[in-house]
N, C-alpha and C positions, 0 to 999 in steps of 0.2 A: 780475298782468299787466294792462297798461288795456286797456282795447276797440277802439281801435285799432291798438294791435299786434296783437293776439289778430286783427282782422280781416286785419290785413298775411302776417299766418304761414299764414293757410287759402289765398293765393292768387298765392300766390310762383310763381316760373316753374321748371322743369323743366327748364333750361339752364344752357351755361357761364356763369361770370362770376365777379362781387367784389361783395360783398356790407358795408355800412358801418356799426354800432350806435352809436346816440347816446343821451347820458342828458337828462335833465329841463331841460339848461341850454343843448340843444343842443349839446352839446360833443363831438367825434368821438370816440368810447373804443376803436372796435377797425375792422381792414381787414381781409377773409379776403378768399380765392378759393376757388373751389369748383368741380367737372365738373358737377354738378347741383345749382344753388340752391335748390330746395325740401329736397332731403334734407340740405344740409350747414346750414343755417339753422336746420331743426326740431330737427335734432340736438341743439342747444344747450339745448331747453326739455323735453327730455326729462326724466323723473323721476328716472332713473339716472344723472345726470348727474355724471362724478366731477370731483375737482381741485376746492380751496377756491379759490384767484383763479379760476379760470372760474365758478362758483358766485357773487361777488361781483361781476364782471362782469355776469354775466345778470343779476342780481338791479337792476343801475344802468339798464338798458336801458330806453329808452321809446319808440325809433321806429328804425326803418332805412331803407336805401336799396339798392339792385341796380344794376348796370352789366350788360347781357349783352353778351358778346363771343361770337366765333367757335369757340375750342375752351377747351381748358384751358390750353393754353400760352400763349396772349393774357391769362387770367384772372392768369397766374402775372405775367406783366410789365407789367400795369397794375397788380395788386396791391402790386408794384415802386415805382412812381413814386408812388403815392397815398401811403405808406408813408413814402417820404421826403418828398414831398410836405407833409403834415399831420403826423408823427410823433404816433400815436395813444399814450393814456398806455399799451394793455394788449396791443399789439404792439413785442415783443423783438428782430426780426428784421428786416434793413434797415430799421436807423435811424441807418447811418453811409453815410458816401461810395460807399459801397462800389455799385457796381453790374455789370449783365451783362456776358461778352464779347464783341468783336466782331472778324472775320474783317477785317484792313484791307489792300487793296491802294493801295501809296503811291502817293501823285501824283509821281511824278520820274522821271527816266532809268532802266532798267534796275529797275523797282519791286522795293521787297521787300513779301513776305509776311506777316504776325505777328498775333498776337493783341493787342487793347487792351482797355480799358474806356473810355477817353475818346475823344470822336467829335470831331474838329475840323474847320472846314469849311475846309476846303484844297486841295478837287476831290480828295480822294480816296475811295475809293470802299470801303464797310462791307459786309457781310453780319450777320447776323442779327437778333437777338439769340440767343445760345446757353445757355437756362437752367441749364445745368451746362457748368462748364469744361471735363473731360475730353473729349464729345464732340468739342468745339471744338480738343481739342489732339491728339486721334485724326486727325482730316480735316488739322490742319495736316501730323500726321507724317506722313501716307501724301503728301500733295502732295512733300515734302521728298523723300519718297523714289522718286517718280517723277520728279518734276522737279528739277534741279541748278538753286538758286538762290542770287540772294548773301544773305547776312546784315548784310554791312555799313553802313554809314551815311554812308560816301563820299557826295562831289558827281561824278556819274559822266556827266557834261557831257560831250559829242563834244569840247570843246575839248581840256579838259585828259585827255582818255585819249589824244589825239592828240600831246598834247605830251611824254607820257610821266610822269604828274606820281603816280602809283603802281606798285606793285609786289605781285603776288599772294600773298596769304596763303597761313597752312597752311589755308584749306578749298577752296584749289585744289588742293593735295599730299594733301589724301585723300579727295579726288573729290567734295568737297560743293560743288565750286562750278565755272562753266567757265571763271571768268578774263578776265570783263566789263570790268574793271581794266583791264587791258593790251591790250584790244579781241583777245583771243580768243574770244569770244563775238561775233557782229553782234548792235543792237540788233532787227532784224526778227528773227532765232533767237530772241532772247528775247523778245519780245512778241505768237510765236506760243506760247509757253510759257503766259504770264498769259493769253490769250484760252483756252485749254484748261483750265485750272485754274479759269478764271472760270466754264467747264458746268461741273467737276465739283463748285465749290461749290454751283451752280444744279440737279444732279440729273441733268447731261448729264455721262455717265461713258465715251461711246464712245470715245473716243479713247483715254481713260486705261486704260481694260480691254484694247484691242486692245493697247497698250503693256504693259501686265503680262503677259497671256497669251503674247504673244511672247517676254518672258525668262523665264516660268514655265517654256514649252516648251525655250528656250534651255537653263536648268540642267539639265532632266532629261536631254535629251540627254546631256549632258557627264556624266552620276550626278553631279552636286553637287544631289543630293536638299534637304541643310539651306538651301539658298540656296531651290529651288523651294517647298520649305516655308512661308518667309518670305515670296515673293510671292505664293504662295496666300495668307493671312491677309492681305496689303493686299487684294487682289483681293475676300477675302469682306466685307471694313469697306467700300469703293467700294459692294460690293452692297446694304450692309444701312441706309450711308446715303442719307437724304433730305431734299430741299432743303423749308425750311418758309417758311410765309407767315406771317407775323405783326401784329399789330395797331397797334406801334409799326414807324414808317419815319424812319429819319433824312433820307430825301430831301423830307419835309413838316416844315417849320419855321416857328414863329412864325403858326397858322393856330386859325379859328376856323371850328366844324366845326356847321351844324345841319341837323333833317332833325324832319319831321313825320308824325301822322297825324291825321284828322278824320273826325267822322258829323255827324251832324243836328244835336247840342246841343252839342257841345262839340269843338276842337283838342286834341293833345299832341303839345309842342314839346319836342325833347331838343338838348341843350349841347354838345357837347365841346370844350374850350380846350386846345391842343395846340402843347406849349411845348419847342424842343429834341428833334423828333422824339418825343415821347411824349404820352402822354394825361395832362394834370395833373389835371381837372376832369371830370365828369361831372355834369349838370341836366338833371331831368324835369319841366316843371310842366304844368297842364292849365289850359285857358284857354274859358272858358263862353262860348257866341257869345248874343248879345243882340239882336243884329238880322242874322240871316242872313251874318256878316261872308264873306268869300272868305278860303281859304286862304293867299291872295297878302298880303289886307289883315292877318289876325292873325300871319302869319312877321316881318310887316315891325314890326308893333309890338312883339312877343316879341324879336325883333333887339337893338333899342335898350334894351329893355328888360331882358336879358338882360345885354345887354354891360356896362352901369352897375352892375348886382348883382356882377360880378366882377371889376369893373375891366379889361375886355379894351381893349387897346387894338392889337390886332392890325389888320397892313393889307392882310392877304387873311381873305376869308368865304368858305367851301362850299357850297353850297345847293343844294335838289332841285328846285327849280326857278328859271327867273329870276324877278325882281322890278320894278317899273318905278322903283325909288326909285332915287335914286345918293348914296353917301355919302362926303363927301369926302376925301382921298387914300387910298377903300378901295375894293380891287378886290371884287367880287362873282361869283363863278365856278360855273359848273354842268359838273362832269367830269363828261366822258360813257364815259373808259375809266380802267383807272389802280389806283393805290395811292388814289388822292385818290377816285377814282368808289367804291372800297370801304369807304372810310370814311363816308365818304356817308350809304351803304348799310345800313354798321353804326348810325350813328346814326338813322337811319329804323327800324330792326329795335326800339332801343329805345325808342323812342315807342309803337309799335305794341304791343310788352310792356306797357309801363304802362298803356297804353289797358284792352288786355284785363284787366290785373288792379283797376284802377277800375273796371272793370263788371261781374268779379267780386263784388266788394265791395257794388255798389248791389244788385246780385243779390240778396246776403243780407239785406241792411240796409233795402233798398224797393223790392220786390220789383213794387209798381204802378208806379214808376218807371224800374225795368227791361222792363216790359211797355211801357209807351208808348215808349220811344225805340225798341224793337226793332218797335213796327207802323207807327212816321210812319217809319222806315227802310226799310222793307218795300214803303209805301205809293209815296215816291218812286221806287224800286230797278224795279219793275214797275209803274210809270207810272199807280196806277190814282188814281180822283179821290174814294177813301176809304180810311180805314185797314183792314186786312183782319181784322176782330177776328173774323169768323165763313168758317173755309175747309173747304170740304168735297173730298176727294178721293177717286179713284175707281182701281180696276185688278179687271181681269179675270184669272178663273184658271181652267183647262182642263188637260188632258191629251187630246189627240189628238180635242179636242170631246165628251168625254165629261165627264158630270157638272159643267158648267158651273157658275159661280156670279161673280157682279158684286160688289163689294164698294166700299162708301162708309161713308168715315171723315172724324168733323167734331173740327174743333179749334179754340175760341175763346178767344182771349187767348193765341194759338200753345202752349196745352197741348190733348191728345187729353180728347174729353167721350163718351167710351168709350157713355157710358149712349145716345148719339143717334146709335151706330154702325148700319145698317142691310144687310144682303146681300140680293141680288137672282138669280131664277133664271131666266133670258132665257124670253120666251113664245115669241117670234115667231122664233128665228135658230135655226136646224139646220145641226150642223157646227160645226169652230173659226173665227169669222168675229169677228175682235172690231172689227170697224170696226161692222160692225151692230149687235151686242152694246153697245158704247158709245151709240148713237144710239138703242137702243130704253132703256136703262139710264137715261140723263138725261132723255128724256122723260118716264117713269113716275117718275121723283123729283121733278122739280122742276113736274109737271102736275099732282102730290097735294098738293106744299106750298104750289099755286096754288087747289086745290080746299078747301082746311084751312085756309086763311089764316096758315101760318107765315111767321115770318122767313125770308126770301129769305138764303143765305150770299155776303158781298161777293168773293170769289174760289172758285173751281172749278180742282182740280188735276186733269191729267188725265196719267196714268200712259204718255207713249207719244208717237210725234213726231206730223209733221202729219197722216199720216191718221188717229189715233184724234182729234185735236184738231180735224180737218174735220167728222168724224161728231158728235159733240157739238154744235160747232157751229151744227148742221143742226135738232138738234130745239131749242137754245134762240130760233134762229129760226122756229121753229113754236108755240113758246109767247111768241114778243114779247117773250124776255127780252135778248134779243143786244144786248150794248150797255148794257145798265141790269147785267150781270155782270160783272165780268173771269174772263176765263178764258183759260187758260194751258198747254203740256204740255209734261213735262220727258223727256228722252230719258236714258236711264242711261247710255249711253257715255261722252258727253263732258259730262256731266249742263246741257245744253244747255236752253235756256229759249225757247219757239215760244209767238208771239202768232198769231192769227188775222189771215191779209194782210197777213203780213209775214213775203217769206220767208227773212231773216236773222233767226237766234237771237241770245237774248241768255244773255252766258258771264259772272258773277257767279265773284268775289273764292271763292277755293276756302274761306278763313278767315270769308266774309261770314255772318252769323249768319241774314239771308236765305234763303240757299243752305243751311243749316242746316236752317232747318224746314221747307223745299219737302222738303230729303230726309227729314226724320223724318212728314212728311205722307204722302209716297210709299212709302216702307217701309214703315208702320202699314199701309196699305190695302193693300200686295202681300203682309203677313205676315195680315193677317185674312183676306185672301180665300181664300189658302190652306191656311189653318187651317179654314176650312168647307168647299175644296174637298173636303179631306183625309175631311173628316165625312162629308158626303155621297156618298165615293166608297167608302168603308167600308160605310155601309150600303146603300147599292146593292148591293156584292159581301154580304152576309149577307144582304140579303131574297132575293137570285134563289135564294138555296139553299134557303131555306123556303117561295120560293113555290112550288117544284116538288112540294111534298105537296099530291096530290088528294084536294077539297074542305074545304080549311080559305083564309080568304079574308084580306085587307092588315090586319083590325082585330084578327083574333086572331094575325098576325106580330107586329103591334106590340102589344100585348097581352103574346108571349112572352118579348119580348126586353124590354120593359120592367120584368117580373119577372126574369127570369133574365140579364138583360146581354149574352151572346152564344151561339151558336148550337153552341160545344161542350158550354155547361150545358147547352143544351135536351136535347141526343144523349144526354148521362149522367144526365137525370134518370130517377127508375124513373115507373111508372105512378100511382102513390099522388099523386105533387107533383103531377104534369099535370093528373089529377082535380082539385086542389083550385083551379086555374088557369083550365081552361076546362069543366070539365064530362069525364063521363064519355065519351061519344059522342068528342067532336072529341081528346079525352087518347086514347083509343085507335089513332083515326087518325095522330097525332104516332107517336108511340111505335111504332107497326108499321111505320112506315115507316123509322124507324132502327135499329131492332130487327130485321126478317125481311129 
């Protein structure tokens, strides 16, 4: 396997979608779908992997590609169209005409209902795609048999029903139809008909259940139990369907779909060309900025850019935001609601995938160049006027102000440097008061690395909103550092970001890798501090019990517990061990005291 697939396979996404393998010559060999693309991807490179043509496949394989879509049924119907699309050599399965159903009410007088596969644009009006036929012909039967509609293919024109110009079949005579024909049906009867049947394609079934439930009740009355039978089982199919949303729309035709994401050093621009209501095309590439470009300026160049490599010549664009170019007889549009706004949307999701998994990838492969883009990110994101390569953070930990203890934790190059962790036991504050606590806490840190001549840390977290971040505040104005720091405090709730005189927080991207390691900063210092609260509050309750033995004093507790670990050895030791501990005199003293 080369090393860049080998690096492709560690950092695949965890989502629906369609997944593409190509060999040495670029040439597309295989289109899957998959509910989760990292497990159905790896799967293939497993060692137990059976089947000689899948083994021959995998063996040609030298690079892939991912599409994320919204569930697995979007995966199934783009897998669909790419399929016929490209007709991969090592994909069996639609690679003929053959495609989904669809739910079509006709554009004409007196509409009929039916299932097709071919969409024609006729103003008539589709539903689905439905990736198995049956269900598709389950919902049509139960409509049939709620509602009496025609089947026929008449021109059922007000003129010529007026003039007499048919005559009603037998699915008038055995009640499958109510004889629209002959205008015993009106057209407003029936076109409250198709407005009803149109929820219960869409998942709106009130109507239709109040109408079942009423001849359900109707049979039973009468005991024609096998009749009520019948309408229970539509009744429980209405129930157990539901209307789906899907990735392919036939009301979006002939359209070109992009959507992006960016940080400091680099854009990712994702493609979709969307031909006949479906996704033909899916392009992810990533685009190095060189001079600070704008979002605005690198869409516009990916645009043209784009559209040339695939030959689009579509004359409506998508996009997530406006643009100021205009490109001639092409519309440029930003949905703000819609099948068209979700598409969008979808094509921003996977930009944003690629991103993450290219930074994955630098992760492993250069790993100083994952540091630096993540601190000049950092640096802009909280406005300070250096990169944060040295942060120190701070949380306080009590129970009801007993056995306090402060705790600062430093992380440079945003990993923890464990070794220059330091806890602090307040001198001056009696009681749970941690606004004092914080302002006696940074004084005495950052006074000693004033008096030591250390490196000052370019950022200071502070565990807690504005008044732990006032208090701080106070003693770095007592040591002249206010200003020459940044300093910052995150609130856990809404994990909310408070600057000093400024009293709106700042709310960071929930995915932002920022927001990332302000919280692995703040955890680390609230898991330390409570980790030595814990210590200290431990031996607080084991010394008060041994200090109550008269005349033995704090050097020979610590002395006993040192040997012996805790204060039930000491009680079950006999006289002999204590002697050899602390002497005979004070071993006796121990010992009667737990003894008599």
């Amino acid at each position: 396997m080369n090393p860049s697939l080998e690096l492709q396979l560690k950092t695949l996404p965890s989502e629906p979608g369609v997944y593409r393998y190509y060999d040495k010559n670029d040439q597309l060999l295989y289109v899957g779908k998959a509910k989760n693309l990292k497990k159905r991807v790896l799967s293939y490179f497993n060692k137990n992997l059976s089947g000689y043509r899948i083994k021959i496949m995998v063996g040609k394989i030298q690079r892939l590609e991912t599409t994320i879509v919204n569930s697995e049924y979007d995966a199934l119907l783009l897998e669909n169209n790419l399929i016929k699309e490209y007709q991969p050599f090592y994909n069996v399965m639609l690679k003929d005409d053959k495609t989904y159903p669809w739910i079509c009410i006709k554009n004409e007088d007196f509409p009929r209902i039916f299932l097709t596969r071919n969409i024609i644009k006729d103003g008539s009006e589709y539903y689905g795609p439905y990736a198995k036929v049956r269900p598709a012909k389950v919902l049509l039967d139960t409509i049939k048999h709620i509602y009496k509609l025609r089947t026929c293919n008449l021109l059922l024109s007000p003129n010529k029903i007026e003039e007499g110009k048919y005559k009603v079949c037998l699915e008038y005579h055995i009640k499958n139809c109510e004889g629209p024909c002959e205008g015993l049906e009106s057209k407003i009867e029936y076109d409250e008909k198709i407005d009803a049947i149109r929820g219960i394609i869409k998942g709106d079934f009130r109507k239709a259940k109040d109408y079942l439930i009423n001849q359900m009740t109707k049979y039973a009355s009468n005991l024609q139990f096998e009749n009520a039978q019948i309408i229970k089982e539509r009744l429980d199919i209405l129930e157990d369907y539901q209307a789906k949303n899907t990735v392919v729309n036939p009301n979006i035709d002939d359209v070109d779909v992009f959507g992006m994401t960016s940080d400091e050093t680099a854009a990712y621009v994702n493609f979709f060309k969307i031909r006949n209501g479906n996704i033909i095309q899916s392009f992810t590439t990533e685009i190095k900025k060189i001079l600070e470009e704008t979002d605005e300026e690198i869409i516009e160049e990916a645009l043209i850019e784009i559209r040339q490599k695939f030959g689009s010549d579509s004359k409506e664009i998508l996009l997530p935001f406006h643009l100021s170019v205009e490109i001639p007889n092409v519309k440029l549009i930003v949905p703000k609601v819609g099948d068209k706004k979700r598409i969008v949307e979808l094509s921003e999701k996977n930009a944003k995938e690629y991103r993450l998994e290219k930074l994955k990838q630098v992760q492993i492969v250069d790993p100083e160049r994952h540091t630096n883009r993540i601190m000049a990110e950092m640096q802009k994101l909280l406005r300070m006027p250096v990169e944060p390569r040295h942060i120190e953070g701070f949380d306080n930990s009590n129970i009801q102000g007993t056995n306090p203890v402060s705790a600062c934790v430093v992380f440079k190059d945003g990993k923890a440097s464990k070794a220059d962790y330091r806890i602090f036991h307040p001198k001056t504050v009696e009681g749970p008061n941690d606004f004092a606590t914080m302002e006696e806490v940074i004084y005495r840190r950052y006074k000693r690395m004033l008096d030591e001549g250390e490196t000052l840390p370019q950022l200071i977290l502070i565990d807690g909103g504005k008044g732990q971040l006032s208090s701080a505040v106070k003693s770095l104005r007592l040591l002249g550092l206010y200003g020459k720091i940044t300093i910052i405090g995150i609130a856990k709730r809404l994990e909310e970001i408070f600057f000093p005189e400024d009293p709106i927080p700042l709310y960071l991207d929930k995915k932002s890798e920022t927001l990332k390691i302000l919280q692995r900063v703040r955890d680390e210092a609230h898991r330390f501090g409570v980790k030595h609260h814990r210590t200290r509050r431990k031996n607080s309750t084991i010394k008060s019990e041994l200090e109550d033995i008269t005349g033995i004093g704090e050097k020979t507790i610590e002395l006993l517990l040192a040997k012996l670990k805790s204060v039930k050895r000491i009680k079950e030791s006999n006289l002999e061990t204590l002697e050899e501990i602390l002497g005979k005199s004070k071993a006796k003293i121990v010992w009667e005291f737990f003894n008599t």
